[in-house]
Wavefront OBJ file of the C-alpha trace (Angstrom):
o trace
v -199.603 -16.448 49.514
v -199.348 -14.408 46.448
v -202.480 -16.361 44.981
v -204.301 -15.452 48.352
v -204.196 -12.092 48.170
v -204.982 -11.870 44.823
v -208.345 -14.195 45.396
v -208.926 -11.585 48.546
v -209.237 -9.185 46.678
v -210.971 -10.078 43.247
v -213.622 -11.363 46.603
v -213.247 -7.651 47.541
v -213.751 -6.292 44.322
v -217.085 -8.269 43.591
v -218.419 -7.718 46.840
v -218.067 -3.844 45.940
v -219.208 -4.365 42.802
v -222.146 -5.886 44.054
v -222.513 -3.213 46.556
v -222.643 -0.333 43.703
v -224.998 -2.549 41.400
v -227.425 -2.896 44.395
v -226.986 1.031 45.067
v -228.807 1.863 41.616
v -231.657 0.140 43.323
v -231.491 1.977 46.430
v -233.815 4.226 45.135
v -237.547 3.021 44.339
v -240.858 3.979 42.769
v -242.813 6.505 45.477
v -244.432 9.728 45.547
v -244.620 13.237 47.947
v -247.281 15.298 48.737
v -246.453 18.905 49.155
v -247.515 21.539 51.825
v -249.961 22.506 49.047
v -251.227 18.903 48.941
v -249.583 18.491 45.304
v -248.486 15.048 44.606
v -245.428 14.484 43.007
v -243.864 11.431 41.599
v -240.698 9.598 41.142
v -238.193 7.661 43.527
v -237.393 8.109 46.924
v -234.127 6.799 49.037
v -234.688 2.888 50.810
v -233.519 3.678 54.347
v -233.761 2.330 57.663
v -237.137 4.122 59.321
v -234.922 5.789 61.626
v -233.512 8.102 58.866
v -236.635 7.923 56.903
v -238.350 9.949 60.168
v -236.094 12.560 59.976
v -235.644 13.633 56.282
v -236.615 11.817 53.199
v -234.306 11.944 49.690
v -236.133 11.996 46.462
v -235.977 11.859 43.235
v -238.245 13.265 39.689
v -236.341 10.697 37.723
v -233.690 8.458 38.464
v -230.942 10.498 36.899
v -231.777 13.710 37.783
v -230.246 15.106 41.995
v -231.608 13.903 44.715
v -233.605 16.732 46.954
v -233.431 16.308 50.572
v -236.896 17.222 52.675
v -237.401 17.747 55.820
v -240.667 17.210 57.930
v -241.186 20.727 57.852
v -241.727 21.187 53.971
v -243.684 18.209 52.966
v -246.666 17.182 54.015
v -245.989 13.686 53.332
v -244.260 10.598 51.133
v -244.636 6.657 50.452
v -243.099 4.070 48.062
v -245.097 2.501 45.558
v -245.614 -0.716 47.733
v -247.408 0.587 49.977
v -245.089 2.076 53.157
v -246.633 5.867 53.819
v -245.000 8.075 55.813
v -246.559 11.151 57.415
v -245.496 14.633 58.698
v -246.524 15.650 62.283
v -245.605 17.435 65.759
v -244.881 15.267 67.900
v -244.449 16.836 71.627
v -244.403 13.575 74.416
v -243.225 12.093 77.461
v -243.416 8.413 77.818
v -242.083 5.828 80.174
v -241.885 2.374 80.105
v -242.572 -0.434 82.173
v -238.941 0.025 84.780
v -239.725 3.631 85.069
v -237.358 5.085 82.202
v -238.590 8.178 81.027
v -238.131 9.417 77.525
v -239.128 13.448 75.784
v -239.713 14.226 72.419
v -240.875 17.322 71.038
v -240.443 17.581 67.329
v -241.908 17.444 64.185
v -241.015 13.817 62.210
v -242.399 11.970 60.220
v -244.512 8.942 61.311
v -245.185 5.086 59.612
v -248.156 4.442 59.028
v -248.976 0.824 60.182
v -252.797 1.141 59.536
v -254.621 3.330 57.472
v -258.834 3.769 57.358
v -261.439 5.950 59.716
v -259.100 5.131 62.759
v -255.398 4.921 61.514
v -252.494 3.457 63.693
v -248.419 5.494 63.779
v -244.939 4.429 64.808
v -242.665 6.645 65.123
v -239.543 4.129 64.758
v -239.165 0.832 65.355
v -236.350 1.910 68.309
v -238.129 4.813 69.492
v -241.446 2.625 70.127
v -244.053 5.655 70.956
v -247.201 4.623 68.857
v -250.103 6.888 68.076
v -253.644 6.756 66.412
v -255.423 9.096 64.509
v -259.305 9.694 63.715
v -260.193 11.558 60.273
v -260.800 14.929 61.230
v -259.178 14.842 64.354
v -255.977 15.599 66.322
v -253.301 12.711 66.699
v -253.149 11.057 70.103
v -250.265 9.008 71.955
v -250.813 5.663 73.838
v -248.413 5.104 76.197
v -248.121 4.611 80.019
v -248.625 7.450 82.189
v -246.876 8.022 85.701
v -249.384 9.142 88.544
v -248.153 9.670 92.092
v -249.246 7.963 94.820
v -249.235 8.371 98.598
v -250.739 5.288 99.527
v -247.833 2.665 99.406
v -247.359 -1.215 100.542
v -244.726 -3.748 101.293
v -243.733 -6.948 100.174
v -246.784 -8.486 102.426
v -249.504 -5.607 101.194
v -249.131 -3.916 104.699
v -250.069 -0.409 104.084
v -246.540 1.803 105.116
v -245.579 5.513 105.423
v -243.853 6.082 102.785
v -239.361 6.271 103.647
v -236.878 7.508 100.663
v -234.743 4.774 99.525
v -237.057 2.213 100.460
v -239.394 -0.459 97.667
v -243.172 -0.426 97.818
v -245.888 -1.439 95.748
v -249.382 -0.040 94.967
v -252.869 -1.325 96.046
v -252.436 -3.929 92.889
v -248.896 -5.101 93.757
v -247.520 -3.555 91.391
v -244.065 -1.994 91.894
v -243.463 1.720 92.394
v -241.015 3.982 90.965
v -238.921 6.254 93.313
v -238.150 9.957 92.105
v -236.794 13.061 93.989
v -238.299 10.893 97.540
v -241.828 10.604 96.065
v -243.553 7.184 94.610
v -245.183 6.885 91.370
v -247.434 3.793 89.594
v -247.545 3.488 85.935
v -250.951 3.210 84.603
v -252.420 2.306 81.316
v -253.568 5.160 80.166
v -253.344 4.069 76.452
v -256.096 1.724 77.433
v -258.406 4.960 77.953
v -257.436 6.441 75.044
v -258.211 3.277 73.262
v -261.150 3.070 74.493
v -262.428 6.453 74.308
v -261.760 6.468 70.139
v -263.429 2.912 69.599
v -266.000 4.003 71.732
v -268.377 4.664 68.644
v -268.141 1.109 67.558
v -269.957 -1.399 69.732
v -268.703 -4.471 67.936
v -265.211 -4.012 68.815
v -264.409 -4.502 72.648
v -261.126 -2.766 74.334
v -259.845 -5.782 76.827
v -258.424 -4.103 80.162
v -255.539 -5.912 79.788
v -254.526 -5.583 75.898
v -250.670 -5.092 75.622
v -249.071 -2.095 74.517
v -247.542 -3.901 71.669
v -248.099 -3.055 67.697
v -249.147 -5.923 66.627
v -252.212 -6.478 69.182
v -253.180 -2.778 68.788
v -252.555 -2.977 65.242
v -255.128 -6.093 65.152
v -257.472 -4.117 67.713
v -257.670 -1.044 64.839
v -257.885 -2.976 62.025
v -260.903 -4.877 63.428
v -262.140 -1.254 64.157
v -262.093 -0.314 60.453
v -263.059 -3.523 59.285
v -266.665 -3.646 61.700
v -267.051 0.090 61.036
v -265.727 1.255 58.440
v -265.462 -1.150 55.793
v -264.808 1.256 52.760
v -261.444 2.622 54.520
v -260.909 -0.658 55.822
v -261.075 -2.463 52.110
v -259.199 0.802 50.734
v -256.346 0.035 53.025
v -256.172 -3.682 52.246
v -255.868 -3.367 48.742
v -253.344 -0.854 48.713
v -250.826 -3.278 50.896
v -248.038 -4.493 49.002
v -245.469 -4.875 51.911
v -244.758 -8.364 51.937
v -241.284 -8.941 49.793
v -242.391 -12.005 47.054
v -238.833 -12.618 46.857
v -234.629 -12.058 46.978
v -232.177 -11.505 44.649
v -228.513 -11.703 44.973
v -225.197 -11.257 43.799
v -222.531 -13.587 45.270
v -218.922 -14.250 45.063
v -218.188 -18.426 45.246
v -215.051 -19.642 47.057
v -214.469 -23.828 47.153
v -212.364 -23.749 50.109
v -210.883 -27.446 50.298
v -209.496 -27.179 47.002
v -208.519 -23.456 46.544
v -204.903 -24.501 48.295
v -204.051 -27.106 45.565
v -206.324 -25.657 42.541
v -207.108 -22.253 43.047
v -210.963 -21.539 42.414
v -212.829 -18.303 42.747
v -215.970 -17.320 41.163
v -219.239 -15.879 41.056
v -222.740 -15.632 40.429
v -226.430 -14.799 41.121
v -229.698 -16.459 42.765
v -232.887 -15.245 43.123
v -235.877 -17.087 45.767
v -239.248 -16.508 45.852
v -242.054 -17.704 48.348
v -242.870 -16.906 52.166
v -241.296 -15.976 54.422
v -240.784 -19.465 55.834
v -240.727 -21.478 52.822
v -239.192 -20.811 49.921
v -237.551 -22.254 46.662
v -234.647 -20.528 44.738
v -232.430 -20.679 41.767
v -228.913 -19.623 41.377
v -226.346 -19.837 38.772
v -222.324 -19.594 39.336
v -219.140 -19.938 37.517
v -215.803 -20.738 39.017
v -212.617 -21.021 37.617
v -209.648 -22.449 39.435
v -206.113 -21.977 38.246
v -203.188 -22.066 40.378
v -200.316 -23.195 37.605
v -199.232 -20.278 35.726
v -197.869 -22.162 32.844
v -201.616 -23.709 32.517
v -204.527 -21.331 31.676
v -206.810 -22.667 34.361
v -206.759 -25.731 35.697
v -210.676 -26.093 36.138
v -213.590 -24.409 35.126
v -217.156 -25.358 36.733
v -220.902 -23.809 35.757
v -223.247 -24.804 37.965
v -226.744 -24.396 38.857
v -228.997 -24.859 42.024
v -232.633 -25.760 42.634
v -233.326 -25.868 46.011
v -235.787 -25.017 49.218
v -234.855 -22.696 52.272
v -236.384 -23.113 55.277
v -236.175 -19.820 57.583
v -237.035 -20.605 60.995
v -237.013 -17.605 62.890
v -239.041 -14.379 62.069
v -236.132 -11.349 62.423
v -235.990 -7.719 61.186
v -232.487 -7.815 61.294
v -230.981 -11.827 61.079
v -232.374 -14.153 58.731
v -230.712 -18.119 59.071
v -232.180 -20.480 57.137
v -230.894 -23.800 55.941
v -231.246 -25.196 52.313
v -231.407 -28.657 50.408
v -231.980 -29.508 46.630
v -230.108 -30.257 43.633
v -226.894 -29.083 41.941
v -226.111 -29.605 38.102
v -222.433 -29.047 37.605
v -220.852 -29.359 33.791
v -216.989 -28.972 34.440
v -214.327 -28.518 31.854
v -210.885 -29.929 33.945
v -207.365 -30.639 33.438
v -207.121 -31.681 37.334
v -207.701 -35.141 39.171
v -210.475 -33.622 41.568
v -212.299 -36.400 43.328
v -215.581 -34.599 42.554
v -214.714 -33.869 38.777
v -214.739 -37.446 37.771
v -217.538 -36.726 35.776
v -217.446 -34.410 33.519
v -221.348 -33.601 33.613
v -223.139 -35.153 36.818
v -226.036 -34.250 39.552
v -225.929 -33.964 42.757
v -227.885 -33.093 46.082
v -226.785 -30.105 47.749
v -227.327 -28.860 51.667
v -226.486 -26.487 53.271
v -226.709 -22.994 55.782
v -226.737 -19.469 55.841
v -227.922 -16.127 57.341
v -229.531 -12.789 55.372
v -228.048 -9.602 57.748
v -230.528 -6.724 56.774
v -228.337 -3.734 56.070
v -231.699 -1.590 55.485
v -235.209 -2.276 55.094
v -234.453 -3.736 51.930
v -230.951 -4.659 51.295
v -228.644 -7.293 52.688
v -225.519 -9.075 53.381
v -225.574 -12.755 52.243
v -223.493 -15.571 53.493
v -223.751 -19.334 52.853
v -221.610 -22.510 53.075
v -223.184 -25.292 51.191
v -222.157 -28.872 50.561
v -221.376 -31.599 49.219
v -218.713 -30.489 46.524
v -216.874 -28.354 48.552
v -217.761 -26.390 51.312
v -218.365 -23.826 48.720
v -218.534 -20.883 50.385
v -220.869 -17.492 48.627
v -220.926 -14.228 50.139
v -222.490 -11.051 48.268
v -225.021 -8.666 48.687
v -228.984 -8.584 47.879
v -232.388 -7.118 48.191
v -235.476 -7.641 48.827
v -238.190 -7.998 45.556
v -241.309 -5.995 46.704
l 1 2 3 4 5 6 7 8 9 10 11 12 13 14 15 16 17 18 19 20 21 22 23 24 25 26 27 28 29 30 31 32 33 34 35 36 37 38 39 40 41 42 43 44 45 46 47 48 49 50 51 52 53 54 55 56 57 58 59 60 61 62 63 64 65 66 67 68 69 70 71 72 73 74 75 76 77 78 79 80 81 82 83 84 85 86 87 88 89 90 91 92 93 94 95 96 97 98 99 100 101 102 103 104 105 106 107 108 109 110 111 112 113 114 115 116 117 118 119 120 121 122 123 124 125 126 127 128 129 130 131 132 133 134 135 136 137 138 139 140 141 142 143 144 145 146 147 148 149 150 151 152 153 154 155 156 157 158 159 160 161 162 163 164 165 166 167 168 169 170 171 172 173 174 175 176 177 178 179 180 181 182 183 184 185 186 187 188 189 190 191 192 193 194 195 196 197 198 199 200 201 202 203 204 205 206 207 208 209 210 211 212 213 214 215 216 217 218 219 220 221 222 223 224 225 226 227 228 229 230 231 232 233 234 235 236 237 238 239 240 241 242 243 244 245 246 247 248 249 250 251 252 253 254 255 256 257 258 259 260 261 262 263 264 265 266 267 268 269 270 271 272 273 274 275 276 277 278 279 280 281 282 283 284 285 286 287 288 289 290 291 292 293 294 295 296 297 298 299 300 301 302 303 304 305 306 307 308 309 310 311 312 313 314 315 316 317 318 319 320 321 322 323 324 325 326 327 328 329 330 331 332 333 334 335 336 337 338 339 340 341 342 343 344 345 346 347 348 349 350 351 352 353 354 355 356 357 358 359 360 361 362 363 364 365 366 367 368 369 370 371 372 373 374 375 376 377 378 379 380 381 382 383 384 385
């Protein structure tokens, strides 16, 4: 039990440790622009685009205090890779599609999805109000729009008078929203707005029934620039960066099966790079197992991994993936282990485990691979941009 606790918390310990070496990252390369339109340089705070729409924390150097600003006294800011953030007043009502209504009147600042002639906002990734933006002109929301209606229908399309408490639809079928005893139908009004700013570009074609998602509108603005406004529209390209190229992390190592009889705790470091499907990695660990106090270890083990991950799914905030490859082990023993027969050998190793994004760059990892245990590595990483 004694040994437990004491492998608990050197696991502990490295996890923090981990924790503090990946805060020295936490800040990256990025600039402001002042009220004044001065741009200044240095590092600003990696947090999640919630925060990062409120108030932004930046840096002239990386040892020098960090400054907090609000949306008020910049103008704007942006990391070197490429994310931009701008200041603006934002003063809204939207609703969504089962007649929730949300109002926001404040000044945050806004991620810039697209940039060119026509450029495309979020304001969060929760809060999912987006917004475009012409040079030279005033920002404008797409949303839905409530209108209210006195015409209503059943189930069947039989035209009714309208009765609180009752359902009805409009002329389309489409369900109504009751409020206060009156009847309401959302319309697409972003589709207007839409079309009313593309308007000046005849090779680019609003469809009636484009989705008020980012990604289609971020396509349908994008094609925009590109057809009509290809210097922006190239300008914009080249400056993206966004895509990470890789991970690195710092891990503790655990070989379960054998930690009762032998002890065994260690650690180490990997780093992947590739898409964000496919991708091959490296790692390195040391473990050293010693559960006889008279003896000064009863195992030691180096090993290294070259392998391919697989990530199936496509998640902001849950990454699993599953791995195969190889694992050369050199072990120094003074234990009958059934694996440590040799004292240098190869194997194949396979296994599973899940990234949990802690921000938009750093993360929890947590993997149990195989054959040699199940050797189980938790620790913390981030993203390479």
């Amino acid at each position: 039990m004694q040994k437990l606790k004491i492998a608990a918390a050197f696991l502990c310990a490295s996890l923090m440790c981990s924790i503090q070496i990946s805060a020295q990252f936490d800040f990256r390369k990025g600039f402001i622009v002042t009220l004044e339109g001065d741009t200044i340089k240095g590092f600003v705070k990696d947090q999640t685009f919630d925060k990062l729409s409120k108030q932004v924390i930046f840096k002239i150097t990386r040892n020098t205090d960090p400054i907090i600003y609000l949306p008020s006294e910049i103008k704007a800011f942006s990391f070197a890779d490429g994310d931009v953030f701008e200041s603006f007043e934002i003063d809204y009502t939207c609703n969504d599609r089962k007649g929730n209504t949300k109002s926001v009147s404040n000044r945050r600042f806004l991620n810039q999805i697209i940039g060119g002639e026509l450029s495309l906002y979020e304001l969060t990734s929760d809060e999912k109000p987006l917004f475009i933006k012409k040079e030279g002109q005033a920002l404008k929301l797409l949303c839905l729009s409530e209108e209210e209606v006195t015409k209503v229908y059943d189930e069947n399309g039989v035209p009714r008078t309208p009765q609180p408490g009752s359902k009805y639809k409009d002329s389309y079928g489409r369900k109504l929203i009751e409020r206060d005893g009156k009847f309401y139908q959302l319309t697409d009004e972003y589709i207007n707005v839409l079309k009313t700013e593309l308007a000046a570009c005849n090779k680019v074609v609003v469809d009636n029934k484009l989705p008020l998602q980012q990604k289609e509108i971020a396509a349908l603005v994008l094609e925009f620039n590109k057809q009509c406004a290809p210097e922006s529209y190239q300008k914009f390209i080249n400056g993206q960066k966004n895509a990470p190229i890789g991970r690195f992390t710092i891990y503790t190592s655990v070989p379960t099966p054998y930690y009762n009889s032998y002890g065994g705790i260690g650690g180490g470091a990997m780093i992947e790079m590739g898409g964000e499907t496919f991708s091959a990695n490296f790692g390195m660990a040391y473990v050293i197992g010693k559960k006889d106090a008279e003896e000064e270890y009863n195992y030691k083990m180096f090993v290294a991994t070259l392998r391919g991950n697989y990530r199936p799914f496509k998640s902001k905030k849950f990454s699993p993936y599953i791995f195969t490859g190889i694992s050369m082990n050199a072990t120094s023993r003074r234990v009958e282990i059934k694996d440590f027969k040799k004292r240098h050998f190869v194997d194949f190793e396979i296994g599973a485990g899940v990234d949990v994004m802690l921000s938009d760059r750093f993360f929890l990892k947590g993997e149990v691979a195989y054959p040699h245990f199940p050797n189980v590595r938790l620790g913390v990483g981030m993203l390479i941009k």
